[in-house]
Backbone as ProteinMPNN parsed JSONL, in Angstrom:
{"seq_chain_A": "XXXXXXXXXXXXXXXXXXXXXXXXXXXXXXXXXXXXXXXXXXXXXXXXXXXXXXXXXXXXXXXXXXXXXXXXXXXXXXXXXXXXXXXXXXXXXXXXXXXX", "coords_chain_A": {"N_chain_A": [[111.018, 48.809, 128.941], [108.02, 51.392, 129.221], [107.362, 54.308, 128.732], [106.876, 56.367, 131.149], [105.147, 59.167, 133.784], [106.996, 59.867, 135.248], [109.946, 59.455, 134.105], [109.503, 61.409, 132.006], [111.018, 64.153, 130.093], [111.642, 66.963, 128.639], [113.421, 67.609, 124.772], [116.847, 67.8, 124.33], [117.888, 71.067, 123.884], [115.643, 72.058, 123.788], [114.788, 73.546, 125.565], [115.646, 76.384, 127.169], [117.4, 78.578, 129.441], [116.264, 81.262, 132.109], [116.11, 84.77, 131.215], [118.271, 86.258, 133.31], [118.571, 89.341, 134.556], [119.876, 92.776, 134.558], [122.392, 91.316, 136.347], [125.102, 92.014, 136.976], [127.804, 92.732, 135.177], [129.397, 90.245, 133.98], [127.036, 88.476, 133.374], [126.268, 89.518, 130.529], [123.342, 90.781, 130.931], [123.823, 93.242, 131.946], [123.612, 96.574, 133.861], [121.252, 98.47, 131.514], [119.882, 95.806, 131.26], [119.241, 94.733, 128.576], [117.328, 96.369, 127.441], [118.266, 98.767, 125.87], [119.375, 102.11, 125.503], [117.702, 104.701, 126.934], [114.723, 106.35, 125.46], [111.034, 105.492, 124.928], [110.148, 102.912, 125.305], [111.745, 101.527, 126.858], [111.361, 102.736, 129.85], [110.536, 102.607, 132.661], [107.215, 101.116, 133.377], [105.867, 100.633, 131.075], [104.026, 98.864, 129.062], [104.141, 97.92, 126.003], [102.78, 99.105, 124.279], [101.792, 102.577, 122.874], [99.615, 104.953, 124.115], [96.174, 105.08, 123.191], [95.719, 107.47, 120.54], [98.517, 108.433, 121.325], [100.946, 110.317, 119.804], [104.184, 110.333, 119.399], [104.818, 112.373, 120.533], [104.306, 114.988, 119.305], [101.633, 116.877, 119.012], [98.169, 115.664, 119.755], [95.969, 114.371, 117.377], [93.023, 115.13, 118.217], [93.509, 117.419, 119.501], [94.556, 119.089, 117.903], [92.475, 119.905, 116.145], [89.568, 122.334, 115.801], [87.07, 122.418, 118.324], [83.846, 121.299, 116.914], [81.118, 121.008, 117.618], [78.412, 118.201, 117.18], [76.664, 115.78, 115.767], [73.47, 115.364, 115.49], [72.265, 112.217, 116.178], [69.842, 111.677, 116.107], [67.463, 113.022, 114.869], [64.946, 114.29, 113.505], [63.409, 115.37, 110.716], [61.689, 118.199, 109.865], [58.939, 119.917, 107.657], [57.896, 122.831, 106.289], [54.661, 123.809, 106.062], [51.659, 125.667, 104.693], [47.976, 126.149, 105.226], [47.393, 126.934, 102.738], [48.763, 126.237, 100.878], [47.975, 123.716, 100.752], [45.483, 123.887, 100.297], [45.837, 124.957, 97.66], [47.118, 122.82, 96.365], [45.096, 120.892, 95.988], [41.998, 120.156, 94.608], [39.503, 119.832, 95.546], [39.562, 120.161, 98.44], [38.838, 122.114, 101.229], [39.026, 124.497, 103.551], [38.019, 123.829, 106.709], [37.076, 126.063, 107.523], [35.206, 127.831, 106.098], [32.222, 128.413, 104.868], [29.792, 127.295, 102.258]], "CA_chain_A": [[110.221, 49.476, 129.959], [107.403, 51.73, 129.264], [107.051, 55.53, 128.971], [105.916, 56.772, 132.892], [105.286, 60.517, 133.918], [108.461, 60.576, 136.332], [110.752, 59.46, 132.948], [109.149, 62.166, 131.043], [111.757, 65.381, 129.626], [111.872, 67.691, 126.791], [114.371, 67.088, 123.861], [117.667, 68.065, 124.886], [117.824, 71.693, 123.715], [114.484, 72.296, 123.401], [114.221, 74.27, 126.465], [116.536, 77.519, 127.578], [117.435, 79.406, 130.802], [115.268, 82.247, 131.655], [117.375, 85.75, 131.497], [118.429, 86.954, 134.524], [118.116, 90.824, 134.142], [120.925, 93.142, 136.142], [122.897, 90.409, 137.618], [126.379, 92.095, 136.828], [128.482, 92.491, 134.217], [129.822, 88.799, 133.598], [125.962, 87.986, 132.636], [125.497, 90.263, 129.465], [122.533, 91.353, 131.19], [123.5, 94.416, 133.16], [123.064, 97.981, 133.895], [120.094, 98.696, 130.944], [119.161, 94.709, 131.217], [118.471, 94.383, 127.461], [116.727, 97.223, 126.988], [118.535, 99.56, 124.834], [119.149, 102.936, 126.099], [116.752, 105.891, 126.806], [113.386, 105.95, 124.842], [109.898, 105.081, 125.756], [110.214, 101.327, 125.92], [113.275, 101.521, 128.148], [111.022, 103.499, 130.954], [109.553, 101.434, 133.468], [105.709, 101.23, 133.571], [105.974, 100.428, 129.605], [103.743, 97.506, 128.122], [104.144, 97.485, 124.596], [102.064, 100.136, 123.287], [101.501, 103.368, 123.54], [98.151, 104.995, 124.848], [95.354, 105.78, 122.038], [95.888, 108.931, 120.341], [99.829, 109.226, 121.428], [101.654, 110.195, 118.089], [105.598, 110.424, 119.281], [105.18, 113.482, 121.343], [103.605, 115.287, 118.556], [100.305, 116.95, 119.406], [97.528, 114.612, 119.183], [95.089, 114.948, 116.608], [92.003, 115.89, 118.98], [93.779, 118.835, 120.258], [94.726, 120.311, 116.642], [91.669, 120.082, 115.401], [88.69, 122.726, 116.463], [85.922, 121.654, 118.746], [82.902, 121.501, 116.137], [79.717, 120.539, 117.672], [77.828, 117.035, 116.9], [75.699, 115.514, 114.546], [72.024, 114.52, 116.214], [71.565, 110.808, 114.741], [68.128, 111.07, 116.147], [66.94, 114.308, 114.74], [63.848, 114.314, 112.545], [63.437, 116.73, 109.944], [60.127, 118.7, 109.503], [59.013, 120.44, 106.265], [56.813, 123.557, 106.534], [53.371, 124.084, 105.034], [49.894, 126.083, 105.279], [46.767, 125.668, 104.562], [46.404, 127.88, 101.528], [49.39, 125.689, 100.107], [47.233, 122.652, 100.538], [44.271, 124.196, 99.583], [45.751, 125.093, 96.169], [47.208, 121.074, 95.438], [43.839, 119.363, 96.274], [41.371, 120.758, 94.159], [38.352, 119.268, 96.252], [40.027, 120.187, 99.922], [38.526, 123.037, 101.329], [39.38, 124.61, 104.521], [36.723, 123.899, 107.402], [36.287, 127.354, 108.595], [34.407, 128.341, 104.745], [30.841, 127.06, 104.525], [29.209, 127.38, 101.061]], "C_chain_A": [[109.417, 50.596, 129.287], [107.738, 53.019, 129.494], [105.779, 55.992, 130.422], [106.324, 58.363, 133.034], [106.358, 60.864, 134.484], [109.872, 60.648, 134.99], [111.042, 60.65, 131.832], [110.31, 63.409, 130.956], [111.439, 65.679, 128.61], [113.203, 67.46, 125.696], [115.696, 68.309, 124.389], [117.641, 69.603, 123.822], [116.686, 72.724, 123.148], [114.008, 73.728, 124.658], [115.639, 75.43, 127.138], [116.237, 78.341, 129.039], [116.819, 80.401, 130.477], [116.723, 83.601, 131.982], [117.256, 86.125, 132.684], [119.148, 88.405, 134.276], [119.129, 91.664, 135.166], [121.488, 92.242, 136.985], [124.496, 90.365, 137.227], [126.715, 91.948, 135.205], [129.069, 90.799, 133.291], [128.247, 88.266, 132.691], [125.214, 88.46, 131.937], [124.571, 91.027, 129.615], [122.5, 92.266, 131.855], [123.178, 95.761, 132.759], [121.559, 98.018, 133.149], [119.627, 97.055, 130.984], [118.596, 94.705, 129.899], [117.583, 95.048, 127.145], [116.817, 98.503, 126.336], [118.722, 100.91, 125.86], [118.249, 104.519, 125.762], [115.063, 104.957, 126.021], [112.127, 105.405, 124.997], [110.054, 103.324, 125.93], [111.649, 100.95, 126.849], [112.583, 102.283, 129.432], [109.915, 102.503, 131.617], [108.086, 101.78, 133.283], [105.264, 100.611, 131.558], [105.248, 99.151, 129.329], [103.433, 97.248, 127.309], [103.479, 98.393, 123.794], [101.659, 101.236, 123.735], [99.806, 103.997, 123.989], [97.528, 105.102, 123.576], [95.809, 106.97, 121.605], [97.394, 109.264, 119.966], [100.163, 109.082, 119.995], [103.305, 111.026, 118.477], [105.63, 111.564, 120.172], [104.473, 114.617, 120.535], [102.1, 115.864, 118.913], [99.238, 116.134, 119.503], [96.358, 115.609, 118.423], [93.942, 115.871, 117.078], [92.381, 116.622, 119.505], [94.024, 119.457, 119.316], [93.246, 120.508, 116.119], [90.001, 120.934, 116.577], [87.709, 122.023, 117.189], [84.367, 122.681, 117.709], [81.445, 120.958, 116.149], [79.56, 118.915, 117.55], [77.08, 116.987, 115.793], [74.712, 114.28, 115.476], [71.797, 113.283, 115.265], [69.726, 110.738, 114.946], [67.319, 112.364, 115.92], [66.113, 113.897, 113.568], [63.436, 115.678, 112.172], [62.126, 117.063, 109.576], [60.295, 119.644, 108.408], [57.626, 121.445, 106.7], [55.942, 123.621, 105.387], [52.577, 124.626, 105.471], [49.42, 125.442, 104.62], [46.705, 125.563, 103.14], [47.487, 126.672, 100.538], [48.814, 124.366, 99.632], [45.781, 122.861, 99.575], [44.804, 123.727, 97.563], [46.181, 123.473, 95.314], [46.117, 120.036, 95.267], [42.487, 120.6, 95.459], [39.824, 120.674, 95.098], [38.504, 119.718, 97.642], [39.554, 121.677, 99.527], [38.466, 123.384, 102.566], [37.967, 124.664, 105.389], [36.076, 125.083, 108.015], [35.369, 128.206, 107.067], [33.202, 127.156, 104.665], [30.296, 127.877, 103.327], [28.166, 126.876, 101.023]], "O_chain_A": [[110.189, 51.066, 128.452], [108.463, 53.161, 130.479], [104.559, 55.952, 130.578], [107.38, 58.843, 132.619], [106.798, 62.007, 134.362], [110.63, 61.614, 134.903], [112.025, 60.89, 131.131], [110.579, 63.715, 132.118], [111.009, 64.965, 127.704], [114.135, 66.95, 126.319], [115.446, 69.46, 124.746], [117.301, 69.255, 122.691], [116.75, 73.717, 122.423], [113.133, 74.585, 124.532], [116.63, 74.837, 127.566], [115.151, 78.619, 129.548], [116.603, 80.769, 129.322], [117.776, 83.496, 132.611], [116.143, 86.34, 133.163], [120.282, 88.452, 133.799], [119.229, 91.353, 136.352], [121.233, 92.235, 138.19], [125.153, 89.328, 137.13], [126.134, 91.312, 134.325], [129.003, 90.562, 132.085], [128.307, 87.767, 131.567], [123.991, 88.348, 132.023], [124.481, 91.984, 128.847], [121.475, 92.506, 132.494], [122.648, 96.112, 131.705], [120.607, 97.687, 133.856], [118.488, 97.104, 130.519], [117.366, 94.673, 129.903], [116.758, 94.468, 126.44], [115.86, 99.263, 126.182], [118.244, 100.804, 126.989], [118.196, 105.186, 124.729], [114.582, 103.824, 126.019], [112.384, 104.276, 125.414], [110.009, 102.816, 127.05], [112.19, 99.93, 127.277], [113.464, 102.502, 130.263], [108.907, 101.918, 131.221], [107.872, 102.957, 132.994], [104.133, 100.256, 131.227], [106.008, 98.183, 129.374], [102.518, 96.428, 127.224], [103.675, 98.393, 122.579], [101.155, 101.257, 124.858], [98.909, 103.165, 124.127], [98.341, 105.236, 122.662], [96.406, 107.613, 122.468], [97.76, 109.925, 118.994], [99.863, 108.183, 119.209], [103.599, 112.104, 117.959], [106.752, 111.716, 120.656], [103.916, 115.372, 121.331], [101.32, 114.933, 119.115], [99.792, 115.24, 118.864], [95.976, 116.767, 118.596], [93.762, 117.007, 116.641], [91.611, 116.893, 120.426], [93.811, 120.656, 119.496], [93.06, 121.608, 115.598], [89.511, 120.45, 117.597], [87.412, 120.924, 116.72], [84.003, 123.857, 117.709], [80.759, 120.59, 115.196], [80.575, 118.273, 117.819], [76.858, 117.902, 115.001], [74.91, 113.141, 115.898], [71.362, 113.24, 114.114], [68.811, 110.157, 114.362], [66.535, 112.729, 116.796], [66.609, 113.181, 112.698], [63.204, 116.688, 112.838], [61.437, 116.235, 108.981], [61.379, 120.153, 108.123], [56.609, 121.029, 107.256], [56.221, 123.539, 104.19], [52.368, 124.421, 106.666], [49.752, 124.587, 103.799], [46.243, 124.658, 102.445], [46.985, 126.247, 99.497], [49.003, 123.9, 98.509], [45.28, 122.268, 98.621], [44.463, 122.891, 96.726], [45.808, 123.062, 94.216], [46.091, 118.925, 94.739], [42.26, 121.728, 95.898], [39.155, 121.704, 95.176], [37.419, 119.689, 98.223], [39.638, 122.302, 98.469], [37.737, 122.582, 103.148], [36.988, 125.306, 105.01], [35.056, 125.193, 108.696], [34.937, 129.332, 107.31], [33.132, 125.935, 104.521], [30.347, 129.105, 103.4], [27.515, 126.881, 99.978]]}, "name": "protein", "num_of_chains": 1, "seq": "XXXXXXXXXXXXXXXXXXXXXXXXXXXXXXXXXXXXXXXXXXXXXXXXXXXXXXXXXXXXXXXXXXXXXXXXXXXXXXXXXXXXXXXXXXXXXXXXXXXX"}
């Protein structure tokens, strides 16, 4: 006979009960339910990691360190000059308010 979807199982130990969490003493799983006691992953609301920044309780870095301004990425830098400075690199340039 033929392999049919109703026949179909997984290999005999291939597949395990799911834990049942606080369900008494007799089922390993009580009081802390497998979660060790105390400590941040033992406190409800917990999913696996802590926030950005946290460092153990520890200050976080952006609060030790002064607040120090920015840095403009879109700032364009100007360079001062006069006339007379131009005058003197261009031998031929001659300022328009002198008529000869």
């Amino acid at each position: 006979m033929g392999t049919t979807l109703h026949t179909l199982s997984p290999n005999p130990g291939a597949t395990r009960d799911r834990k049942r969490l606080g369900r008494g003493h007799g089922s390993g799983l009580h009081k802390t339910s497998g979660k060790g006691t105390k400590g941040q992953k033992a406190r409800t609301g917990h999913h696996g990691i802590p926030k950005p920044g946290f460092e153990g309780g520890q200050t976080i870095m952006a609060r030790r360190l002064p607040k120090r301004g920015f840095k403009n990425r879109f700032r364009l830098e100007y360079f001062r000059s006069t006339w007379a400075r131009f005058r003197r690199s261009s031998p031929r340039a001659r300022s328009p308010t002198s008529r000869r």
